[in-house]
N, C-alpha and C positions, 0 to 999 in steps of 0.2 A: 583251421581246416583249409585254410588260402595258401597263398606262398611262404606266409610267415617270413618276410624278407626284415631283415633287422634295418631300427631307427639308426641314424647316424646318433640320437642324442644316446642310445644304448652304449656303442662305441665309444664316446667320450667316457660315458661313466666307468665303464669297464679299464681302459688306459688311465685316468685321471685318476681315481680312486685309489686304482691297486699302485699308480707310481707315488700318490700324496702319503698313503699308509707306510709304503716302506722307507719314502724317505724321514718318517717321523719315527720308525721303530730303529734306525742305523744311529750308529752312535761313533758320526765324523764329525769335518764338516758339512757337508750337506745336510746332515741332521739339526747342526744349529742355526744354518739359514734359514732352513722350512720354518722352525723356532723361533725367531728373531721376524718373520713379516706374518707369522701367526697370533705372534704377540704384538705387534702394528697395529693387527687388524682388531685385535680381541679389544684395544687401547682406542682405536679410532669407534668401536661401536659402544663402548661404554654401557655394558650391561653387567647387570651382577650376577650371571648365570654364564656360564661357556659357549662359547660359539660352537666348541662342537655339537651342541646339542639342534637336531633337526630344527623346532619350531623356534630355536630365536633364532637361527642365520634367515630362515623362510619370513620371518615377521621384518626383517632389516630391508629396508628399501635400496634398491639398487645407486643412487647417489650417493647414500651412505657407504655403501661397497667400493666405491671410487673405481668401479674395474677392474677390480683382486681379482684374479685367476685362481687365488687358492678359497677367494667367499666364492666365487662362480663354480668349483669344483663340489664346495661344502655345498650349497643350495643343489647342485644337483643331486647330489647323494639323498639329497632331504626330503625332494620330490618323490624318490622311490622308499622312504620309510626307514633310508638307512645316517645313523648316528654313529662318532667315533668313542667312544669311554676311556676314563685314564684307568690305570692300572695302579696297583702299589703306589708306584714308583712316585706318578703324581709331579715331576718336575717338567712337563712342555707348555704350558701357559701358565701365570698367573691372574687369579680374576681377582676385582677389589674383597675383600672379607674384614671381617671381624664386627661386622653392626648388626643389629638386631631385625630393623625396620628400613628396606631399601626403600629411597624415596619413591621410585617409579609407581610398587604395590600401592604406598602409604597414598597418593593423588589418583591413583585410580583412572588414572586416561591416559591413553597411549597416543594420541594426539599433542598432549603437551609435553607428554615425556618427551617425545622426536623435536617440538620446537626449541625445548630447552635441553636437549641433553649435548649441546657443542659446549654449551658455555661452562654447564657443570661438570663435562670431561677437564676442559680447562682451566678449573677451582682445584677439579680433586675430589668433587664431592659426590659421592653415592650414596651414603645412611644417613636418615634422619638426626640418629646422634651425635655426626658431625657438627650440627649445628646448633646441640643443646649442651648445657653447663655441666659438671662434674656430678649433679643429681637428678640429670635428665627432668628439673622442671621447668625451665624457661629456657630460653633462647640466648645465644650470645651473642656480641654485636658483629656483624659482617667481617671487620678490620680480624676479630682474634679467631677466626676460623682455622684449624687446623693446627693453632699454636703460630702459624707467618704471618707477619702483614699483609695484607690484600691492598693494592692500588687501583686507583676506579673507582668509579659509581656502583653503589648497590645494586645488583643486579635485581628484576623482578621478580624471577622465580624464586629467589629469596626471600621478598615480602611473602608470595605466595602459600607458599608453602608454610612459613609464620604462623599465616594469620590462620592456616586451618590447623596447625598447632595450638594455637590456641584457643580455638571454637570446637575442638574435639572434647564432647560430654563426657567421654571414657576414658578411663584413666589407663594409656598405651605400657605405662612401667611402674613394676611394684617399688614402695617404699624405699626399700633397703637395697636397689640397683644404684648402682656404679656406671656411668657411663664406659663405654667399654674402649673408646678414643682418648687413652690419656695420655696428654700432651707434655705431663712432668714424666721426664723418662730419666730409666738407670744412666746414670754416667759410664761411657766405655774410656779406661784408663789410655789407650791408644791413640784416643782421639780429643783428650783435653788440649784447649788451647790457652794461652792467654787472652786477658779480657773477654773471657767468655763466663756470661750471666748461670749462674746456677741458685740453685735453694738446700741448704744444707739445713741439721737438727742438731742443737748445741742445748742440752741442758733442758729438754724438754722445750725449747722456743725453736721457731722456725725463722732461718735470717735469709734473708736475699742479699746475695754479691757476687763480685770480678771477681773473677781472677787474677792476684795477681802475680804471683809464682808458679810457672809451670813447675807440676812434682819432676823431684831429680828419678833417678833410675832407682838407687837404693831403696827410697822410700814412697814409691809408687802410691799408696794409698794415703797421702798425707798430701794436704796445700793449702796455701795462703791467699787469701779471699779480704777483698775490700769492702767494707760492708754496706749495703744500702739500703734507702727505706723509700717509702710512699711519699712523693710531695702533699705536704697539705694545704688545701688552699680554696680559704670561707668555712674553715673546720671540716671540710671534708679531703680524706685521699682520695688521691685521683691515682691516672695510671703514671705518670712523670716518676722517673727514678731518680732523686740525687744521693750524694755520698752522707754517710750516715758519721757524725764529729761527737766524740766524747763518748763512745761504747764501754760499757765496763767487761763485753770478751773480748776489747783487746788486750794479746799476747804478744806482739811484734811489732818491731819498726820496721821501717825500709831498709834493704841492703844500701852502706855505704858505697859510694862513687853515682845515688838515683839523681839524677837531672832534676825532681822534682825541687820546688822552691822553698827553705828550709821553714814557713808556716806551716806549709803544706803535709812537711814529713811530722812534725808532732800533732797536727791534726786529724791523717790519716788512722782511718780505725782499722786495723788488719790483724784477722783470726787465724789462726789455723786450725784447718778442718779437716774430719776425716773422710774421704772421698766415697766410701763403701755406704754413708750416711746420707748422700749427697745427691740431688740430681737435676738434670737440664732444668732452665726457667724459660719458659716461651715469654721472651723480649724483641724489641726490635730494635736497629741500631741508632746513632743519634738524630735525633729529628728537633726541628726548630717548633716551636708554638704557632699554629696556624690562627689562634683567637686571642692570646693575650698580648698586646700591641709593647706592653712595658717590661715582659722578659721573652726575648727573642736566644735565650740561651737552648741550643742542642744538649737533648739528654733521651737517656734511655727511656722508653716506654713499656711497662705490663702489660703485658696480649693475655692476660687472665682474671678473675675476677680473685680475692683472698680467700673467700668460702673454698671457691673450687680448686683454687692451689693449695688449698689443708687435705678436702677430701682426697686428691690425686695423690699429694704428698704418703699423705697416711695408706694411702692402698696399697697391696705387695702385687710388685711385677715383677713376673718372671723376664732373663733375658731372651731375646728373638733365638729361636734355634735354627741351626744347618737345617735345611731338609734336606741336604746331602746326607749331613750326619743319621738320619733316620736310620733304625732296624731296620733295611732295606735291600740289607745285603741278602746275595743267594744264598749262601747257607742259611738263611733263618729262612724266606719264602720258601724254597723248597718244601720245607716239613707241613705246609699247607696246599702244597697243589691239587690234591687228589682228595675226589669228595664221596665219601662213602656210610654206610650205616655203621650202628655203632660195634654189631658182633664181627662185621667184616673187617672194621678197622682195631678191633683185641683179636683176632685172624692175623692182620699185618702183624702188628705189635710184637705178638707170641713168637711168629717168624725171624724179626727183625732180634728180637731177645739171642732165637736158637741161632742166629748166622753171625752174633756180632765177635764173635771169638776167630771169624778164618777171612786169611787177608787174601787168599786164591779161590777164589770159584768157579765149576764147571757149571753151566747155565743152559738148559733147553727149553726153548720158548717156541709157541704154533699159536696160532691164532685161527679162528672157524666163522664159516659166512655161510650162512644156509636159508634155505626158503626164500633165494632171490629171487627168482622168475622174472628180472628186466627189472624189477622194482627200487628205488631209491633212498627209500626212505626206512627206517626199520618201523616206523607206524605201518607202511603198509604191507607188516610180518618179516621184514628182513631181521634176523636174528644174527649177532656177534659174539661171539665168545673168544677168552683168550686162558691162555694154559700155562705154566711158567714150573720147571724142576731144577730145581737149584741141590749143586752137589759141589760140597765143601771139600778141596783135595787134601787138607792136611791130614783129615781121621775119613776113617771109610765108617763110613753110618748107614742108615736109612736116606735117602734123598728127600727133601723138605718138597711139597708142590702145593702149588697155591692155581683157584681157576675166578673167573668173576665172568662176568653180562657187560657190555658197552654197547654205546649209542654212538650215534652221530650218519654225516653222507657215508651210504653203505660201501661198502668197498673191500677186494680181498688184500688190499696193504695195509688199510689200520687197523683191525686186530694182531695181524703180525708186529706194529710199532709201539700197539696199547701193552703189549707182551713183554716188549722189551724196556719199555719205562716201568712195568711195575718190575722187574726184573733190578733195575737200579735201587730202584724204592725196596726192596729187600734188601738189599746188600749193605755192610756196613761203611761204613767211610773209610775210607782212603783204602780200599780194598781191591784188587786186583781182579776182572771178569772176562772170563772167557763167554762169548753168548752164542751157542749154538741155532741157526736156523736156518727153516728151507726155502728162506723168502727174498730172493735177489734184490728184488724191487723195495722191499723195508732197507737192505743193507744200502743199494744205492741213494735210496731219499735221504739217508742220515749222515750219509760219508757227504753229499753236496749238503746236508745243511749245514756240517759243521766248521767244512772248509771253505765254502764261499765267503769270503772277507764281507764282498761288499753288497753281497745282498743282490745281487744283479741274476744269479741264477736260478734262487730259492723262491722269485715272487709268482713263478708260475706252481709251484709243488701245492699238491694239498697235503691237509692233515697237517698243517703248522703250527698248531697248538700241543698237536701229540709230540712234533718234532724238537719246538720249542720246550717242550715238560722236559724232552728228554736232556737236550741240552743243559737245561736248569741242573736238574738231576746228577747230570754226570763233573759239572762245574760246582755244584755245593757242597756234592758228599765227596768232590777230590776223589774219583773213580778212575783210575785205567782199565776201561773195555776195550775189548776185540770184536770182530762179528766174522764171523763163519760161515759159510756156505755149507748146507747137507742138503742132501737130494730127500728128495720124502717119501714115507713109505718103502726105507731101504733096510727095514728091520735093525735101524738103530733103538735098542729097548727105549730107554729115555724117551728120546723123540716121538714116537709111538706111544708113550705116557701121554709127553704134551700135548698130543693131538685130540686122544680121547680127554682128557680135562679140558679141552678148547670148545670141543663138541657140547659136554657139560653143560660148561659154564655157562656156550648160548641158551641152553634151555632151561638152566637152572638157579645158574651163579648169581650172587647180588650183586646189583648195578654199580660200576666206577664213573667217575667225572671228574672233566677238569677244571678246578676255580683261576677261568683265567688271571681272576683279579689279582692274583698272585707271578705271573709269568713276568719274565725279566723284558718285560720291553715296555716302552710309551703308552702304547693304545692300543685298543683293540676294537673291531667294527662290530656294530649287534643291529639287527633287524626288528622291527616292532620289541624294541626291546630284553632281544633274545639273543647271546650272545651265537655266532654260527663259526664253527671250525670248517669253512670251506673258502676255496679261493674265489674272491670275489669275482671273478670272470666266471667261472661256473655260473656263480649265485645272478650274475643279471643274463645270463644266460637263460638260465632254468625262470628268474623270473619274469621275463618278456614273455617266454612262450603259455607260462600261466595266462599274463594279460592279454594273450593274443586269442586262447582257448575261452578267458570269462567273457571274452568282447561277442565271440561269437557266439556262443552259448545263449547269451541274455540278449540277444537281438527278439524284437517281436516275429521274424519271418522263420527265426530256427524254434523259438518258444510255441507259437502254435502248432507245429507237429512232433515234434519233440518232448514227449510228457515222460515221467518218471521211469515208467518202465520200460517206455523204446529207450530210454538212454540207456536203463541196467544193462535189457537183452543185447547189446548193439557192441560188438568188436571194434573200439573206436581206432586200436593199434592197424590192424587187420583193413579197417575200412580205410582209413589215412593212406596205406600203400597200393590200396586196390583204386582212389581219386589219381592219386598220383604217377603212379605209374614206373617212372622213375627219380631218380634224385636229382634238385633243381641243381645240385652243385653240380652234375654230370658235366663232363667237357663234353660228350658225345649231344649231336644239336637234330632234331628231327621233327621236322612241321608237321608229321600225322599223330605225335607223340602229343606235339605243344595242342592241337585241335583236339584232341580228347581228353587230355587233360581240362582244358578250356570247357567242353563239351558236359564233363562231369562235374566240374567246380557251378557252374551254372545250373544245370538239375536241382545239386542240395540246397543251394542258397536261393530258389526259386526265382532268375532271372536269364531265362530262355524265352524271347521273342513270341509267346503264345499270345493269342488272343484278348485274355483277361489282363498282363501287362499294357498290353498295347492300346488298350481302352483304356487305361488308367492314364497312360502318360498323355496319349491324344486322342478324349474322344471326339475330335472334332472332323478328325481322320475316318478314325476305328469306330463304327456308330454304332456295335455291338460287339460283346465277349463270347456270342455262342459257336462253338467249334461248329467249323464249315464245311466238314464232310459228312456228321451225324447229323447236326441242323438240331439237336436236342437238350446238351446241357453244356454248360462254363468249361470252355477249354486254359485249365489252366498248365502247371506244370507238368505236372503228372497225367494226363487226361489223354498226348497223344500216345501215350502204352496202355491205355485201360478203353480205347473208343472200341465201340464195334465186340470183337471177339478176341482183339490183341492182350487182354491179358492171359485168359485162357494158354494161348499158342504161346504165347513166351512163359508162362509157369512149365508146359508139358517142356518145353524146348532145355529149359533148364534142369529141368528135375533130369531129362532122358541127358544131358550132356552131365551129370553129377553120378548117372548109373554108368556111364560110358566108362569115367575115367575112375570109377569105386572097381570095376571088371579089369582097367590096365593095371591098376594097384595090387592084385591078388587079391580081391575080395572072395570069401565062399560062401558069399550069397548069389544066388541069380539075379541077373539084371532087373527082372519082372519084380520080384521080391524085393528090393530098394526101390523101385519107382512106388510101392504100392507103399511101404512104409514111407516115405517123406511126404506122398499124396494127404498122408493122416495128420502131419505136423500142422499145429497153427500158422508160423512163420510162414507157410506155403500157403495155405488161403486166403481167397481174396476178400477182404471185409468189403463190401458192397455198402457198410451203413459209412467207413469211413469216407470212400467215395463222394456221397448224398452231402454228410454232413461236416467232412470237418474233424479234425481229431478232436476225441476229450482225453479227459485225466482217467479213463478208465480202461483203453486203448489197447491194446497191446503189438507189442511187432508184428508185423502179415508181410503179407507180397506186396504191398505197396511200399514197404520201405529198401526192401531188394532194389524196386526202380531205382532209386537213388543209392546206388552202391552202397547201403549198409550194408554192413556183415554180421551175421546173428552169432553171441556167444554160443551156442549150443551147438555148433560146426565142430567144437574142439572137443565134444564130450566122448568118451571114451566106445559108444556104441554106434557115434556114427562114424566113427574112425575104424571098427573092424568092417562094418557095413562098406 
C-alpha cells in the first residue's frame, strides 16, 4: 500500500536469471561455456544431487562457491523458491551416479560432510560402494579404490566411514547384490593397447595377462596375451604379478626378429584370446617391493581381490551409451508434448486418423478470453478456450473442428498460440498448412520466435512454452505453415466457426497442457515446484508485489483494524488509486500532490503525529495521550475526524457531495432521495462502539473506515450506480 519501490536484489534476479536460463537453453557457444563453469562448479561442490536444485546451492557455504557469479545467481533464485529442472534432454551437467548409498546420507552430519568433502571430491569418491568388494561385504583396501592406485596416506574419512560400516547392525545390501562399481570393464576394440593387463575366459578358467600383440585390423577380436599369475609367497598369493612358464594354453611363440633373449622366447607362455571374452584388469604399473629387502624386483600389482575379480568377471555389463544417441530426437518428443484425458486424446487420434491422407490444409484457428475483469490468473475465473477448423483442399468434405479449455497467465495471445499448436498436432507430417487467423500479436510472437538465431529477442516474449511446443511441432512433423492475417468478425464462415468453438471450449472443453519435460531445450524454471509458462521478469515482478501486499497486510498496526470482513467489503484496487493519487512513475513533480499522498499513507498505517504516538515515543515529553481540545478521550489516529461533532459534518458533507455529482450524472432520482438512501447504509454510520473499543472480528466496514480512504465494494453495485 507504500511506494512499492523495487529491491535492487529483485533487479538482479530479474537480469541474472532470465540471461542464465537463456544462455543455458541456446545451442552455441555461449551455451557450452555457461556448461563448462556449471560443471566446475557442480565438480567443485561435490554433491550427489544438482546444484540446480534450490536447497543444495542455499546449504553450500559461500567459500565453497569461491565467488561463482553463476552459484551467486543460483542462490538467488533459491531465495525466492525458484529452481531450474532438466528436461528430456538431460545433457548440461553431469552429477556422480550409479551407487546405491551416497556417503553424505550414509554419516548423517553435514558438518563432516563439508570437512571432508575436498579430499573425497579429490579421490573420486561419493557411494559408499566405492569402497566395498564385488559383494558389498567388507571393505577394500585404500590402495585398490576405484580400480587406480592411490598415493598417500590413508585418509581419515576413510577409516571413518569403515568403521561405521562395520558397526552397522543392519544389513544395508541384500545377499545376491552385485556392487554396482565394477572395476572389470568390457574391452573397447579402439583403445587396446600393448602391455595392457586384461582378464580373459579360456576353457572355463579365468587367466590374467599382457598384452602382447596388438590385434591387426582384419581380425580385430583376436590377441595374443602373455599369461600371468599371483606371486606366491609363505603359501599365500599376494597381489605381485609375474609371468606365468610352462602353461598348457600355450598356442604361440614370439614373432621372429623379438629382441627378447632366446630363454625367454621358449619360456614365454602366450595365448591367444578372444577379445569379446576379455576384459580390463585393474593393475598397476611396475613397482619395486617396499618390504621384502631380497627381491627388489618391479612387477605389476592386483588392485583386486580373486573372489571379486570372478564376481565382476561373471557379471554382464552393458557398454556405456551416447546420451546423445538417446530417443531424444523431436520427432519422437513431440508425440508427448500435450497432456490431456483419455477421450479427448481418442478425439485427437480420430482427427489425426481422418487428416492423415491430405498434404494441403486450409486451417482456421480463434482463440477466447472471457471473464477477465483485470484478473490474472484463471483461478480467479479467467476462462480460455481455443477453437481449431481444419479443411483439407484435395476432396471438399465436411471441415474437421476440434475445441478444448487452457490454462496458464491469462492473456488474449495464448489461446490464439494454444490454437495454432494443436492445429500442428492435427496435421499429418510433412504436410503443407495454411493457418488462418485474426490475431497479429500470435503471428508476430511466432515469426520472432522462429527466426531469432540467437535468442536475444525472444527472452523478453511470454508464452514460450506454447511458442517452444510449436516450434517442436512444426520441426518434428516436417510441417510447412503459413500464418495469415483475417480481420475478425468479417463473416468469414470458418472463422466465425472457430470463434464459437473458442467460446465453447472456454466453458466447456477439456483441459490441454504442456509436459514441458518433453520440450526441445535444456531446462526449464519451476516455482515451489510448479512448473510456470511465464517470463520470469513478469513472475519477480508479480512476485515482489505479493510480498510487498503479505508484509503489510500481517503487520500488527494493519491486523488490528482490519478484520476479515473490512478486507472483503473494502475496494483495495479502488482505494490504492484513491491513497495515491497519481502514478509514482509520473514525470509531472507536485509538492501538494507528494503532501497528500504523504498525508494519506500516514492515516492508514496509523503514523500521524497524534497524541497517543507521541506518548508512546516520548513520554518524558508528551506526559499524556488525551486529545487537547475535547480533554476526554485518547487521541489517536482517527480521533481528529471523530472529536466533538466532526464526524457527523463530514458523513453529511460527503453523502451531500455523492448526491451532488449522482444529479450531474443524470440521475432520476432526487437529490433528497440519495441522501436518504445512503443515510440507511451501514458503511455510512458511525459505529460509536468501535470508537470506545477497538475493532473486533465481528466488525464490519462503517464511516470510520471511509476516514482512511477506503473504498467500500458496494460503490460498484448496480443500484448505486443508477442512484
Amino acid at each position: 500500500m507504500g511506494y512499492e519501490v523495487f529491491n535492487i536484489l529483485d533487479r538482479q534476479l530479474q537480469l541474472h536469471t532470465r540471461e542464465l536460463i537463456n544462455r543455458m537453453n541456446r545451442s552455441d557457444l555461449v551455451s557450452d561455456t555457461t556448461r563448462i563453469r556449471l560443471q566446475q562448479l557442480q565438480n567443485n561442490i561435490w554433491e550427489p544431487e544438482t546444484i540446480l536444485k534450490a536447497q543444495i546451492i542455499q546449504n553450500i557455504g559461500r567459500k565453497r562457491k569461491k565467488l561463482n557469479l553463476t552459484a551467486d545467481i543460483l542462490n538467488l533464485m533459491a531465495t525466492v523458491n525458484i529452481s531450474l529442472e532438466y528436461t528430456f534432454i538431460n545433457q548440461l551437467i553431469q552429477i556422480p551416479y550409479g551407487g546405491i548409498i551416497n556417503i553424505k546420507e550414509f554419516m548423517g552430519d553435514m558438518g563432516w560432510y563439508n570437512r571432508n568433502r575436498k579430499s573425497m571430491a579429490k579421490t573420486g569418491v561419493m557411494f559408499l560402494e566405492q569402497l566395498l568388494n564385488a559383494t558389498l561385504t567388507q571393505a577394500i583396501p585404500w590402495q585398490q579404490i576405484g580400480g587406480r592406485a592411490k598415493v598417500g596416506a590413508q585418509p581419515r574419512w576413510y577409516t571413518e566411514v569403515i568403521e561405521k560400516f562395520n558397526g552397522s547392525e543392519k544389513n544395508l545390501y541384500s545377499e545376491q547384490m552385485v556392487n554396482p562399481f565394477n572395476t572389470v570393464l568390457p574391452i573397447i576394440h579402439e583403445d587396446i593397447q600393448r602391455h595392457q593387463m586384461i582378464v580373459a575366459k579360456k576353457n572355463s578358467e579365468i587367466l590374467l595377462g599382457l598384452i602382447s600383440r596388438k590385434p591387426k585390423e582384419r581380425d580385430k577380436h583376436s590377441a595374443v596375451i602373455q599369461h600371468y599369475k599371483q606371486e606366491i609367497i609363505e603359501g599365500i598369493e599376494r597381489s605381485p604379478l609375474i609371468p606365468y612358464t610352462g602353461c598348457s594354453y600355450k598356442d604361440t611363440v614370439p614373432l621372429k626378429g623379438s629382441k627378447a633373449p632366446i630363454p625367454n622366447k621358449t619360456q614365454k607362455c602366450l595365448i591367444t584370446i578372444d577379445t569379446n571374452r576379455s576384459k580390463t584388469l585393474p593393475a598397476n604399473k611396475k613397482l619395486g617391493s617396499t618390504t621384502r629387502k631380497e627381491d627388489k624386483r618391479p612387477k605389476r600389482r592386483l588392485l583386486i581381490s580373486p573372489n571379486s575379480l570372478k564376481t565382476y568377471f561373471d557379471q554382464a555389463t552393458s557398454p556405456l551409451q551416447d546420451k546423445a544417441k538417446v530417443a531424444c530426437m523431436v520427432t519422437e518428443t513431440q508425440k508427448h508434448l500435450i497432456i490431456t484425458d483419455e477421450n479427448t486424446r481418442g478425439r485427437i487420434l480420430d482427427l489425426q486418423k481422418a487428416l492423415s491422407f491430405s498434404k494441403e490444409i486450409n486451417c482456421y484457428t480463434d482463440g477466447s478470453l472471457s471473464n477477465n475483469m483485470g484478473k490474472e490468473s484463471c483461478v480467479d475465473g479467467v476462462k480460455m478456450g481455443i477453437g481449431v477448423v481444419m479443411e483439407p483442399v484435395e476432396h471438399s468434405g465436411r471441415p474437421l473442428d476440434f475445441n478444448a479449455r487452457i490454462e496458464g497467465p491469462a492473456s488474449s495471445t495464448r489461446p490464439e498460440l494454444w490454437a495454432i499448436l494443436m492445429a500442428l498436432d492435427l496435421a499429418p507430417n510433412f504436410s503443407r498448412l495454411q493457418v488462418f487467423t485474426d490475431s497479429a500479436s500470435a503471428i508476430a510472437a511466432i515469426k520472432s520466435y522462429l527466426l531469432d538465431k540467437w535468442g536475444k529477442k525472444t527472452k523478453s516474449l511470454k508464452n514460450q512454452d506454447v511458442l517452444q511446443a510449436i516450434k517442436d511441432k512444426c520441426n518434428g512433423k516436417q510441417i510447412q505453415f503459413t500464418l495469415f492475417k483475417v480481420t475478425a468478425h468479417s463473416g468469414i464462415v470458418l472463422n466465425e466457426r472457430a470463434d464459437k468453438l473458442a467460446k465453447t471450449g472456454a466453458n466447456k472443453g477439456a483441459l490441454l497442457r504442456i509436459n514441458p519435460y518433453f520440450l526441445q531445450r535444456n531446462i526449464n524454471y519451476t516455482w515451489a515446484n510448479n512448473s510456470l509458462d511465464i517470463n520470469i521478469k513478469d513472475f519477480g515482478k508479480r512476485e515482489r508485489k505479493v510480498n510487498w501486499h503479505v508484509q503489510w497486510r500481517t503487520q500488527y498496526r494493519v491486523v488490528k483494524w482490519c478484520n476479515k470482513h473490512i478486507s472483503k467489503d473494502t475496494d483495495w484496487k479502488m482505494t490504492l488509486k484513491l491513497i495515491h493519487g497519481t502514478k509514482m512513475s509520473s514525470g509531472f513533480t507536485d509538492d501538494r500532490d507528494r503532501k497528500r499522498r504523504t498525508f494519506n499513507l500516514k492515516i492508514l498505517n496509523d503514523e500521524l503525529p497524534v497524541m497517543r504516538n507521541l506518548h508512546m515515543r516520548k513520554p518524558e515529553v508528551y506526559k499524556t495521550d488525551t486529545c487537547v481540545i475535547c480533554k476526554q478521550t485518547k487521541e489517536d489516529t482517527l480521533h481528529p475526524f471523530e472529536c466533538g461533532q466532526y464526524n457527523r459534518i463530514l458523513r453529511d458533507k460527503i453523502i451531500e457531495q455523492i448526491a451532488r455529482i449522482g444529479k450531474n450524472q443524470g440521475s432520476k432520482f432526487a437529490k433528497a432521495e440519495i441522501v436518504k438512501n445512503f443515510r440507511k447504509e451501514n458503511f455510512m454510520k458511525i459505529d460509536v462502539g468501535r470508537q470506545l473499543r477497538g475493532t473486533i472480528e465481528s466488525d464490519r466496514f462503517s464511516f470510520i473506515d471511509i476516514h482512511q480512504e477506503l473504498n467500500i465494494n458496494v460503490l460498484v453495485r448496480p443500484k448505486y450506480t443508477d442512484l
